[in-house]
Backbone bond lengths (Angstrom), bond angles and torsions (degrees), N, CA, C in turn:
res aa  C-N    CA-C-N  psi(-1)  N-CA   C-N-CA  omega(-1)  CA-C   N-CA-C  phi
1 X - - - 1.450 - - 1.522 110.76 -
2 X 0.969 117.20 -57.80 1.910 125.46 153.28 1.351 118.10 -7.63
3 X 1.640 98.64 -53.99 1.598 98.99 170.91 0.976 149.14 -99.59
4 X 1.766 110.53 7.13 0.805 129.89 178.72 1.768 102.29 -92.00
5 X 1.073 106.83 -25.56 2.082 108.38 -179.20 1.091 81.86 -83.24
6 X 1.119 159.54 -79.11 1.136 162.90 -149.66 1.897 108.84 -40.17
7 X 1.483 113.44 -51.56 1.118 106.42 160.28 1.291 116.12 -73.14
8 X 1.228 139.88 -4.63 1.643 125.70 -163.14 1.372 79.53 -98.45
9 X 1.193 159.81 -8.32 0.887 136.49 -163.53 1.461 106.34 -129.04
10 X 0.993 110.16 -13.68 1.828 114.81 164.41 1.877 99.18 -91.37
11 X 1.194 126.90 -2.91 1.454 105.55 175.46 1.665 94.53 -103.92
12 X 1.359 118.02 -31.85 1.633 105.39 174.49 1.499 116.90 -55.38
13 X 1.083 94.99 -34.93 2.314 104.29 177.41 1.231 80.11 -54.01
14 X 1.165 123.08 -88.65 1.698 138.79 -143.00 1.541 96.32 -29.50
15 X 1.654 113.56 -65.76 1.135 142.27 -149.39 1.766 92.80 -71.77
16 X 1.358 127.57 -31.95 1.017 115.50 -179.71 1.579 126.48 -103.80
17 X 1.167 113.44 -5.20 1.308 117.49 125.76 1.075 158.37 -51.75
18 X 1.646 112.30 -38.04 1.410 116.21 171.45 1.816 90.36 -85.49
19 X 1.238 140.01 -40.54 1.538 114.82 167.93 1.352 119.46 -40.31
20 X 1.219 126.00 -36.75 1.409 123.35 -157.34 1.533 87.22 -86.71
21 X 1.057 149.93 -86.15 1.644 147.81 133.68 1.456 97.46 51.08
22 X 1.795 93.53 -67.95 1.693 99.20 -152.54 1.614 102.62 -69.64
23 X 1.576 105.18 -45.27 1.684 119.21 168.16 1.234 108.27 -42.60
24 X 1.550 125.10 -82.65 2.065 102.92 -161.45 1.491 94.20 -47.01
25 X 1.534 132.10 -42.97 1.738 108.27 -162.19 1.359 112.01 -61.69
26 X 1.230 135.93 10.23 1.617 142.37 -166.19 1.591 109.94 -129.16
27 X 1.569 98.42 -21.30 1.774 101.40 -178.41 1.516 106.02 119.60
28 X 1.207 116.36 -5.39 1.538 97.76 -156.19 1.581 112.31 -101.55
29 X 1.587 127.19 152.64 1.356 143.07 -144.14 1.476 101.17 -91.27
30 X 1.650 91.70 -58.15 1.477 88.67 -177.28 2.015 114.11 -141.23
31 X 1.572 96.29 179.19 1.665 81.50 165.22 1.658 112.28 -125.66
32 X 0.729 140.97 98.66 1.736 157.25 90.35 1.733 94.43 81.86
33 X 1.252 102.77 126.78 1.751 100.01 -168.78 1.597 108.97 -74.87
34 X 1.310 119.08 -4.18 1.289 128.97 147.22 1.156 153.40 -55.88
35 X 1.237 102.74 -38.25 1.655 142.27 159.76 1.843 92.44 -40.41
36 X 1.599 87.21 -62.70 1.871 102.58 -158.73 1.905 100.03 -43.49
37 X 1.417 111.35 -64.77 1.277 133.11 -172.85 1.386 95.82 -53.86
38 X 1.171 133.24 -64.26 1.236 132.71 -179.79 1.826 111.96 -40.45
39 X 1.195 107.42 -78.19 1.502 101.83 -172.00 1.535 92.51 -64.20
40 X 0.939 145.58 -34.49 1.741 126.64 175.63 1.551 103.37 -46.48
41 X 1.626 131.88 -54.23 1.217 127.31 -177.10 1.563 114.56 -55.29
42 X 1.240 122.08 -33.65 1.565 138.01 -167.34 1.314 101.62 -92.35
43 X 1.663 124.00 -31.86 1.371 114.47 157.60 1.908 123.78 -55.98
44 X 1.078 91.96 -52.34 1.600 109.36 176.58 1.575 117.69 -59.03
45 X 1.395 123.39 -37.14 1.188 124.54 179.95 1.689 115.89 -77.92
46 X 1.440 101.39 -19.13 1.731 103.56 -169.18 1.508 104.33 -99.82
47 X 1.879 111.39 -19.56 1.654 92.90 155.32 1.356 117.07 -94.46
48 X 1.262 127.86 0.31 1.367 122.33 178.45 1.676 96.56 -64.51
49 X 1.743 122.50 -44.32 1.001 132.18 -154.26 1.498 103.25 -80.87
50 X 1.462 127.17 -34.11 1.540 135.09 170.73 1.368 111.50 -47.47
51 X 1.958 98.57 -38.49 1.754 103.42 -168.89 1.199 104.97 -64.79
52 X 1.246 143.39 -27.92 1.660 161.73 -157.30 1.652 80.28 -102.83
53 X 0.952 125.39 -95.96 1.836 117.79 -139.17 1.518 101.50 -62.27
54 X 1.509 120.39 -1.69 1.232 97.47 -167.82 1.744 100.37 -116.80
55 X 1.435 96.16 10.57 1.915 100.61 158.42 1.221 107.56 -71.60
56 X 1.219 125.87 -32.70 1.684 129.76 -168.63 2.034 96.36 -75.06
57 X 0.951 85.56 129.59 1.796 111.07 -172.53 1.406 108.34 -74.62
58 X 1.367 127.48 69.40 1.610 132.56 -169.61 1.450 100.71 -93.93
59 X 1.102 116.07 125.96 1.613 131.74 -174.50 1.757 105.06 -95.37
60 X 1.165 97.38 -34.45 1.528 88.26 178.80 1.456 120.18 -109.50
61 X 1.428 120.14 118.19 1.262 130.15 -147.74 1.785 105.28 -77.03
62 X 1.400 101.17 -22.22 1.810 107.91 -179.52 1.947 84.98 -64.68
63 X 1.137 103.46 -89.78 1.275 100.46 176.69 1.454 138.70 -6.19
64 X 1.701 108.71 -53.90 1.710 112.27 163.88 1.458 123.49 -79.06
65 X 1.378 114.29 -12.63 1.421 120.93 157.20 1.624 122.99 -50.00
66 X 1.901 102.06 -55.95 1.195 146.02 157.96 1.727 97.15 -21.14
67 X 1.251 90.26 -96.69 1.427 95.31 -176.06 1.532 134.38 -85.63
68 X 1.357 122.41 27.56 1.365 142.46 131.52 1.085 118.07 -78.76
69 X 1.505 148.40 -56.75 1.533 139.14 157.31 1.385 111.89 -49.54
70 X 1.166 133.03 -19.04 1.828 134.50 161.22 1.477 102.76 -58.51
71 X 1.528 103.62 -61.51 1.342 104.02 -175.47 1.532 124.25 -60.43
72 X 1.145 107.35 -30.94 1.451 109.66 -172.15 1.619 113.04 -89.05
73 X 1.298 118.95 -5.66 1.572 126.39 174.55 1.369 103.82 -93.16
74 X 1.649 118.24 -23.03 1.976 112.42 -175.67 1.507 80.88 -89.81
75 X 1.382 147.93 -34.29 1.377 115.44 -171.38 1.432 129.90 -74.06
76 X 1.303 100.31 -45.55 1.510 120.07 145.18 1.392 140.53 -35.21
77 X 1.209 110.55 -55.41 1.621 104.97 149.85 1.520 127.28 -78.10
78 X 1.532 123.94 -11.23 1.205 106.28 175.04 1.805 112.51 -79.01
79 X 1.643 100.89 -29.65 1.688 116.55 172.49 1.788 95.88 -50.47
80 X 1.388 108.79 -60.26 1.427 85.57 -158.68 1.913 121.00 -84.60
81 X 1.537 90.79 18.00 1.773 110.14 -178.52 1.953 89.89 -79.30
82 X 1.705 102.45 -45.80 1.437 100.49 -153.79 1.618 106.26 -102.33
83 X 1.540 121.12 0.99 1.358 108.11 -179.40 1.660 89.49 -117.66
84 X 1.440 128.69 3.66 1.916 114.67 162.42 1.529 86.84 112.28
85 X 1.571 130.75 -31.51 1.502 114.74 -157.07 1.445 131.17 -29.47
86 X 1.462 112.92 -3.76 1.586 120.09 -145.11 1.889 95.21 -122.98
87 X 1.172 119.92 -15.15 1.498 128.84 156.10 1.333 107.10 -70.00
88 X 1.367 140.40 -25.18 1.561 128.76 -168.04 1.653 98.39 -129.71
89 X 1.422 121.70 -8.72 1.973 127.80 -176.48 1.775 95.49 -144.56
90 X 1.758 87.99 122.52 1.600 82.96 168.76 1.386 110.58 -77.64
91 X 1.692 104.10 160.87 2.103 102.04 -174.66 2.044 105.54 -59.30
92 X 1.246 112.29 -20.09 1.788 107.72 -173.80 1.819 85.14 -64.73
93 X 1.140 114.72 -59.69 1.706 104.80 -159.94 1.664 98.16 -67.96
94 X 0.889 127.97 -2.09 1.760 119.38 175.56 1.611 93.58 -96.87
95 X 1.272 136.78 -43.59 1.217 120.75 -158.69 1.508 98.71 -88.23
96 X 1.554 134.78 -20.96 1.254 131.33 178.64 1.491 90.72 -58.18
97 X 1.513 125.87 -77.35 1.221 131.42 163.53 1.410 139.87 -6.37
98 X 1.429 108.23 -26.19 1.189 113.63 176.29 1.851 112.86 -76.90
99 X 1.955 90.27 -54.22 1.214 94.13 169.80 1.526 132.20 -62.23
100 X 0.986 108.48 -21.14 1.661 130.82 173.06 1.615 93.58 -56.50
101 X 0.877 114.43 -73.56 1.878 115.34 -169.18 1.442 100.43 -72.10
102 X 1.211 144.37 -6.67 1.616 135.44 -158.55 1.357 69.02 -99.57
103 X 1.934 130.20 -75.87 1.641 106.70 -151.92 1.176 93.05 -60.82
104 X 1.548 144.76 -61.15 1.309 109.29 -147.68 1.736 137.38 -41.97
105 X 1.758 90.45 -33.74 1.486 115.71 -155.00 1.899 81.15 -73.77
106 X 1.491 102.35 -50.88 1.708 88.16 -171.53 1.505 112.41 -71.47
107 X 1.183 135.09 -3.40 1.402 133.01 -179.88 2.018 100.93 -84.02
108 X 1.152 108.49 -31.56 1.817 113.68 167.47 1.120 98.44 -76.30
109 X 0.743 135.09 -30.47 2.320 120.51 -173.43 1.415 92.63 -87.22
110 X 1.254 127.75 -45.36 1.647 122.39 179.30 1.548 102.97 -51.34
111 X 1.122 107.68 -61.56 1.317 114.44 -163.21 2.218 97.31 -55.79
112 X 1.190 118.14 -77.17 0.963 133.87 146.32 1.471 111.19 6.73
113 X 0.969 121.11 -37.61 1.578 128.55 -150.63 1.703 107.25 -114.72
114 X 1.404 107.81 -55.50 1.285 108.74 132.41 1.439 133.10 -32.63
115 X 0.787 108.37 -102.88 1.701 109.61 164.29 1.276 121.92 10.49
116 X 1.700 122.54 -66.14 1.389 152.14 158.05 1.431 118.22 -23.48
117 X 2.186 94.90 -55.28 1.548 107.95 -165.61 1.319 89.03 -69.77
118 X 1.332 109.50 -56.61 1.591 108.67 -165.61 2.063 130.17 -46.02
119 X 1.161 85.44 -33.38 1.741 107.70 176.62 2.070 93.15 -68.23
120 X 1.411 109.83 -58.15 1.356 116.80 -173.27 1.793 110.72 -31.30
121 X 1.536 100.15 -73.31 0.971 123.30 -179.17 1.912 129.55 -54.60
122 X 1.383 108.66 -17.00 0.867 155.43 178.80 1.865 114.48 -62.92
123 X 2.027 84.74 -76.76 1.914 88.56 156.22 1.333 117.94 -84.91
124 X 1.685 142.02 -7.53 1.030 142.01 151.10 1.616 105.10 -39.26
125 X 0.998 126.05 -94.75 1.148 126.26 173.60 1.311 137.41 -29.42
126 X 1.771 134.34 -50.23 1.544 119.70 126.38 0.880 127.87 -16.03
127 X 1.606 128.92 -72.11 1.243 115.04 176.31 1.805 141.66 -59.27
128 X 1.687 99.40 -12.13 1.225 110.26 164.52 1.808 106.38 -62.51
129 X 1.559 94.07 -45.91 1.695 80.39 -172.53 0.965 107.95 -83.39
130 X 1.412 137.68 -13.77 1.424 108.67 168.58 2.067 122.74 -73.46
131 X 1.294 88.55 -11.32 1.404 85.99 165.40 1.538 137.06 -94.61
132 X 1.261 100.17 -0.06 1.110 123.22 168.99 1.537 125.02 -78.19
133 X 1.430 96.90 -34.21 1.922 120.71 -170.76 1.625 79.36 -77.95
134 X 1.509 141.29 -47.34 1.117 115.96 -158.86 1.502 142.73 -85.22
């Protein structure tokens, strides 16, 4: 559960950065303490929704890419159907946006993921030598 808040709250950064990004390129000063709550809710709903699609046992990784960027463009546009986003952002700059935060977010889990193997392999190997010393 740790890591799952843990991402909702590293994809709202993400997410509220590349808004703010998208804002000065449009003119705009600031973003709206609503905004915040808002993409916090849209953060929370799209890993609640990962936790679900990603019980389903997908072997082919084009495919779960596939249908994680599916998923994350119907949540996203239905958020910005029901919180107005689309009166002040046309849907092309939300859907560029989407993909904008999907690689980033998947270029940190790569990295991330790495990271992991590398640590793995790491005490694999200690522990070879310590079994070796014995």
């Amino acid at each position: 559960m740790k890591k799952v808040v843990i991402n909702i709250m590293a994809s709202t950064g993400i997410i509220l950065l590349v808004l703010s990004i998208v804002a000065m390129m449009y003119g705009g000063k600031a973003i709206c303490i609503n905004t915040i709550f808002e993409v916090t809710m849209l953060s929370t709903f799209m890993h609640l929704g990962f936790l679900v699609l990603h019980r389903f046992d997908i072997q082919n990784p084009v495919l779960e890419i596939l249908i994680d960027i599916s998923y994350t463009m119907a949540i996203t546009l239905m958020a910005g159907a029901f919180f107005h986003w689309f009166q002040s952002t046309p849907i092309w700059v939300l859907i560029l946006m989407v993909f904008a935060i999907y690689l980033v977010g998947y270029l940190i889990d790569l990295y991330r993921t790495k990271e992991e193997v590398r640590i793995i392999n790491e005490l694999l190997q200690n522990r070879k030598k310590d079994m070796s010393n014995e």
